[in-house]
C-alpha positions as CSV (number, residue, x, y, z in Angstrom):
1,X,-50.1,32.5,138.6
2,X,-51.5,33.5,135.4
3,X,-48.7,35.5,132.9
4,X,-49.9,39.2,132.6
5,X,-48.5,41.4,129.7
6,X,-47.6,44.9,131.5
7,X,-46.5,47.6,129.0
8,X,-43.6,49.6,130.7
9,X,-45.1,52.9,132.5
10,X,-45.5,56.3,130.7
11,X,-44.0,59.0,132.0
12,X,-45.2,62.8,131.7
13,X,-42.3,64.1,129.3
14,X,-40.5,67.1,131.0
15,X,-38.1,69.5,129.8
16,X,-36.1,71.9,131.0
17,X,-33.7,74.5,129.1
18,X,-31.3,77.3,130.1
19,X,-29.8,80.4,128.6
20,X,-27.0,81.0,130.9
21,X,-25.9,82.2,134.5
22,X,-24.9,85.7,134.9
23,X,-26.2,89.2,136.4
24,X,-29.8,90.2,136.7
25,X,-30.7,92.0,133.8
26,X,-33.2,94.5,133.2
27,X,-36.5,94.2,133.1
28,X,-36.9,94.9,129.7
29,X,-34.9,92.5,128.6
30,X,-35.9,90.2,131.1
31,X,-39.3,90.1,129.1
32,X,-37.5,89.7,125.9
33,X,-35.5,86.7,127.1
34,X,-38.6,85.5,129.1
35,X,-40.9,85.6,125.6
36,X,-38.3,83.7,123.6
37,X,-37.7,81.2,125.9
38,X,-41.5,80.4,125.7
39,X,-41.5,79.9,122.1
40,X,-38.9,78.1,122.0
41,X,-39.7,75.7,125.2
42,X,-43.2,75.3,123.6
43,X,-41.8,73.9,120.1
44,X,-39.3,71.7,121.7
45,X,-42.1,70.2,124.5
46,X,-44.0,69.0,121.3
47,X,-41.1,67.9,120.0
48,X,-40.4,65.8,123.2
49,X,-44.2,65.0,123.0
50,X,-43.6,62.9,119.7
51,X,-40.0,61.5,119.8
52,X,-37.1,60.8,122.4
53,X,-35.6,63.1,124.9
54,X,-32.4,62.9,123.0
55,X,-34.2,64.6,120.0
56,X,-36.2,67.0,122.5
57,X,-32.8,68.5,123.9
58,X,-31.3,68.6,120.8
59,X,-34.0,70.6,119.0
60,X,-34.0,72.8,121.8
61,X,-30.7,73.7,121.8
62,X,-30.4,74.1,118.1
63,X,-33.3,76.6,118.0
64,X,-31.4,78.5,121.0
65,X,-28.1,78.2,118.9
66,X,-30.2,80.0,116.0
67,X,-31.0,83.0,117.9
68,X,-28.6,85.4,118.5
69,X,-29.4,86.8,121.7
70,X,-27.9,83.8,123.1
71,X,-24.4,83.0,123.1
72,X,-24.4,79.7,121.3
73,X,-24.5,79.3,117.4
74,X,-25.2,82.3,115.4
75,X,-23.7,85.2,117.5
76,X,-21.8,83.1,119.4
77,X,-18.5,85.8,121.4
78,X,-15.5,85.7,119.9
79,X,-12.0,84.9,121.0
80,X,-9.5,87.3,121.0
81,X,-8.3,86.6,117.3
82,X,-11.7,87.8,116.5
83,X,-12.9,84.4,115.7
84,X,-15.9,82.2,116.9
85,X,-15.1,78.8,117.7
86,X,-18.1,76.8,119.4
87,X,-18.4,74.1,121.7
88,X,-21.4,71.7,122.0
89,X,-22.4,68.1,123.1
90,X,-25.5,65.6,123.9
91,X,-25.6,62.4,126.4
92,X,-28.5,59.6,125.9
93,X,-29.1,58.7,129.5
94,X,-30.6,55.4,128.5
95,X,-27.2,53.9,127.2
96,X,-24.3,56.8,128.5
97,X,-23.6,58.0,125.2
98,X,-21.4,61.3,125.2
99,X,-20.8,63.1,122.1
100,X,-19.2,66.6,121.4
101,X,-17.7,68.8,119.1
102,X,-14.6,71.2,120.4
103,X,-13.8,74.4,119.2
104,X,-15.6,74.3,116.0
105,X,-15.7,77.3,113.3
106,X,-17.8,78.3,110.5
107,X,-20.9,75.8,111.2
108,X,-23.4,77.2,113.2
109,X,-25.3,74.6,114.6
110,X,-22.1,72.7,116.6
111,X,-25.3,70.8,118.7
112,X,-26.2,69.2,115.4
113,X,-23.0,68.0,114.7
114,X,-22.6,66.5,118.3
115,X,-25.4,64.7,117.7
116,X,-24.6,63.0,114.4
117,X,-21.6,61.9,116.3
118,X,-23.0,59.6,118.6
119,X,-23.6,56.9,116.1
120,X,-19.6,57.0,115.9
121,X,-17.5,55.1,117.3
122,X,-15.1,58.7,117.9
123,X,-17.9,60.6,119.6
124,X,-15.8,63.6,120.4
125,X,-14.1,65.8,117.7
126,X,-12.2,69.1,118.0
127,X,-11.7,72.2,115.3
128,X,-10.2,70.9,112.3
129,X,-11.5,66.9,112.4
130,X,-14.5,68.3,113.8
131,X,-15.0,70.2,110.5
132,X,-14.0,68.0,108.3
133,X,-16.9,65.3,109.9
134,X,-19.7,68.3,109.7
135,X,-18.6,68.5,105.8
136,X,-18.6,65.0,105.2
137,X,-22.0,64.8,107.0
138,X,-23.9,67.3,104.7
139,X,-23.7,69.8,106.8
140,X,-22.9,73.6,105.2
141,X,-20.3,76.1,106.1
142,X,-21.0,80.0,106.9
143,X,-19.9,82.2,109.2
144,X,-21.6,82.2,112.3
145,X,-20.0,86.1,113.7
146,X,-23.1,88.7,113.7
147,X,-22.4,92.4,113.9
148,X,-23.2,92.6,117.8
149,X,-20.3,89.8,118.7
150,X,-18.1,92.1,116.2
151,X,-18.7,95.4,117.6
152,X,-18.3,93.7,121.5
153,X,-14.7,92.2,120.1
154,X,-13.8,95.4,119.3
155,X,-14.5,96.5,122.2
156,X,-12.5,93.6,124.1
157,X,-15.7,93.1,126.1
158,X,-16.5,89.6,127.4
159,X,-20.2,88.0,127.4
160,X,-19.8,85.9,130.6
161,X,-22.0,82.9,131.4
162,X,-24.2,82.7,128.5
163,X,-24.2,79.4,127.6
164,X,-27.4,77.2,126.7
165,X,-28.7,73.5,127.2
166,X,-31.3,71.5,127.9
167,X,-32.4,68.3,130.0
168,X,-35.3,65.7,129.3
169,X,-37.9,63.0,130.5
170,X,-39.8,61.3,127.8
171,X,-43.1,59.2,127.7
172,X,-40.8,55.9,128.2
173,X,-39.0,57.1,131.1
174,X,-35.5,58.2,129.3
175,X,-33.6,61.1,129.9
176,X,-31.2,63.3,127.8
177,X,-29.3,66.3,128.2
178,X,-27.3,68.8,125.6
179,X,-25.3,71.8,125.9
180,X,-23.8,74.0,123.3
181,X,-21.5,77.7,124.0
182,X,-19.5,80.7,122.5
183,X,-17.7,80.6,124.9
184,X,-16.8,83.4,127.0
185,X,-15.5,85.8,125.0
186,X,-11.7,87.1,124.3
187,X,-10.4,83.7,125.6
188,X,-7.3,82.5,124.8
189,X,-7.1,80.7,121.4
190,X,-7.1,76.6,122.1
191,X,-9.2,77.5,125.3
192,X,-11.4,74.0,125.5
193,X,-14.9,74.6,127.6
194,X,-16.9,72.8,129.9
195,X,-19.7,72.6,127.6
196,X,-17.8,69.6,125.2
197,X,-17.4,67.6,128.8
198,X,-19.7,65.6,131.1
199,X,-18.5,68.4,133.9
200,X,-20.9,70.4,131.8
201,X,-23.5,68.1,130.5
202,X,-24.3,64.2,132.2
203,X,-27.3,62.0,131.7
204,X,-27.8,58.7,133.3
205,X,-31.1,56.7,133.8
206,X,-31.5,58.7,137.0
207,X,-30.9,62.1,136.1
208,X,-29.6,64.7,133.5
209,X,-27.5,68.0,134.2
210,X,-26.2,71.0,132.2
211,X,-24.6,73.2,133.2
212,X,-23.5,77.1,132.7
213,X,-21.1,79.5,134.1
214,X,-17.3,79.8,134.5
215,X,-16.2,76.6,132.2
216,X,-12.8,76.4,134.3
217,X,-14.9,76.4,137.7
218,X,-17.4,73.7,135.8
219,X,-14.5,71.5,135.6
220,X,-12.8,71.9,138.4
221,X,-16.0,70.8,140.2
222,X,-17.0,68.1,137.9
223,X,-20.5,69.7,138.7
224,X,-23.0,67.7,136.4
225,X,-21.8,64.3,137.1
226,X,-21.4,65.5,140.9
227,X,-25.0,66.0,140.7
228,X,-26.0,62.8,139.2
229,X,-23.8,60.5,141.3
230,X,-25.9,62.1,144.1
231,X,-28.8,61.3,143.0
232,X,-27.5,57.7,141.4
233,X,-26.6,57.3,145.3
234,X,-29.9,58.1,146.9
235,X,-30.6,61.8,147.0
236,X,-33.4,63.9,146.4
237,X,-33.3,66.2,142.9
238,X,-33.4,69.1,144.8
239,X,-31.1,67.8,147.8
240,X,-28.2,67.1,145.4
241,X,-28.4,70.4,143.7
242,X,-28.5,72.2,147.2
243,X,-25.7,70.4,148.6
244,X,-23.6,70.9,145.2
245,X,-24.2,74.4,145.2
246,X,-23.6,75.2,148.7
247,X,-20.0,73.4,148.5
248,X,-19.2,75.1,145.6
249,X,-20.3,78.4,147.1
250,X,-18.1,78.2,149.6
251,X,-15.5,77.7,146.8
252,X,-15.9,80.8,145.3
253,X,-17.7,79.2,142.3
254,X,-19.4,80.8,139.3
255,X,-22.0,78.8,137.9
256,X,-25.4,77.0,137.6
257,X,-27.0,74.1,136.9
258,X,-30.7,72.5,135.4
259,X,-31.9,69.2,136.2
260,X,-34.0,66.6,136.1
261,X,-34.5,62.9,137.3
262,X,-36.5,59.9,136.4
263,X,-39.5,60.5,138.8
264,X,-39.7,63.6,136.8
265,X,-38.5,65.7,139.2
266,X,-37.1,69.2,138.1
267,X,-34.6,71.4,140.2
268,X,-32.1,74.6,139.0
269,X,-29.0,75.9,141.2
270,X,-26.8,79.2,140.8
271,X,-24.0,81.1,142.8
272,X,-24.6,84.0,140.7
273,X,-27.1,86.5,140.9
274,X,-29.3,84.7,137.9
275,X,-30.0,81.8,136.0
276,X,-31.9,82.2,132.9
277,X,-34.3,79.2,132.8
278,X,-38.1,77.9,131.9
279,X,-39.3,74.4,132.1
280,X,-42.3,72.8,131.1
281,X,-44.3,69.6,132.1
282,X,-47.6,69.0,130.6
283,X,-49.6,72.3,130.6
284,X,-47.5,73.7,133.9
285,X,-44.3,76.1,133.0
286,X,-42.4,78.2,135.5
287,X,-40.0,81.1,134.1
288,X,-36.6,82.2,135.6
289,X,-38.1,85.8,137.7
């Protein structure tokens, strides 16, 4: 038999990204949401379009950490000291690297910094050594608290779900996922969330999950690598997210969940009453409703 030379096959790149799991919200500021989400799934998908999916979810989350009507990065909630200490991490899917910062303050970009960590060999950090790396790295302190998170502190009010991440395919077939949070808000100092864990954020070569919601139900649940062993084992995308979710449910779970595989397959799940999500494959997008 003759030798043939076959390149590996290209993949339509996909990417998915999140803003949290909460209430409905208004229709006014469902638009809102629903117009920044576009811009900022649009400059990520060309990121994606030109580099790895580990890049392409990281971008993504950093330009949802930089807006402050998500609770991530700049305007991030405050505990109940009146502090903002942020939680982020990535996973390459293509060799299981998990990398995370814990409880970070004054750098406003904690996905960043989770990033630079996986050519470490410690890939996750909390508060003070988690600092002291992002320093060391080049990166510049500031204080990430905006008048908003202030003024909801003072009020003892808690944000909820609002955490943000993203999951992608790439032209070679690798996938990637990233996750970064305020946090809930008025936590307990020390509180660790799911976001810094692979309960919150998994990637494999099959599939990647993030995750959003109540961090303690996250964990408890192990929900992201739930959903990949699934699919690892067998399952459909979308069967493994409805199974998960249902089980959950039945828990009493708060959360949701973004999600795609290696076929290219994208699928959400929530237990609360919204999921504030966009995807985009090629010229096709679809918006949370």
């Amino acid at each position: 038999m003759p030798k043939t030379n076959r390149r590996p096959a290209k993949c339509s790149p996909l990417l998915i990204l999140h803003g949290g799991a909460g209430q409905i919200m208004p229709q006014g500021k469902k638009k809102r949401i629903q117009k920044k989400l576009r811009s900022i799934l649009d400059a990520a998908y060309e990121r994606l379009i030109s580099s790895t999916a580990l890049e392409a979810v990281t971008y993504a989350v950093f330009l949802l950490e930089n807006d402050p009507a998500f609770n991530a990065g700049t305007g991030a909630a405050l505990q109940r000291d009146g502090r903002s200490r942020l939680s982020a991490s990535v996973m390459n899917g293509s060799n299981l690297l998990f990398s995370g910062v814990v409880n970070l303050e004054n750098f406003k970009n904690p996905v960043l910094i989770a990033r630079k960590l996986q050519n470490e060999s410690a890939r996750v950090l909390s508060d003070k050594g988690a600092a002291l790396f992002a320093s060391r790295s080049g990166f510049k302190s500031r204080d990430t608290r905006t008048r908003a998170a202030i003024n909801d502190w003072k009020k003892k009010k808690k944000v909820g779900c609002d955490t943000v991440g993203a999951c992608a395919l790439d032209a070679s077939g690798h996938l990637a996922g990233a996750t970064s949070t305020g946090g809930r808000g008025m936590e307990h100092i020390g509180r660790v969330s799911d976001s810094c864990m692979p309960a919150g954020n998994y990637a494999t070569a099959e599939c990647a999950v993030s995750a959003t919601g109540y961090g303690e139900h996250i964990m408890s649940e192990a929900l992201s690598v739930r959903i990949v062993q699934r699919v690892a084992d067998g399952m459909h995308l979308e069967q493994a997210l409805v199974k998960t979710f249902i089980e959950v449910k039945a828990r009493g779970g708060l959360m949701g969940a973004i999600a795609v595989d290696k076929r290219g397959r994208v699928s959400t799940g929530c237990t609360t009453d919204s999921l504030v999500f966009a995807w985009r494959k090629g010229c096709r997008r679809k918006f949370f409703r």
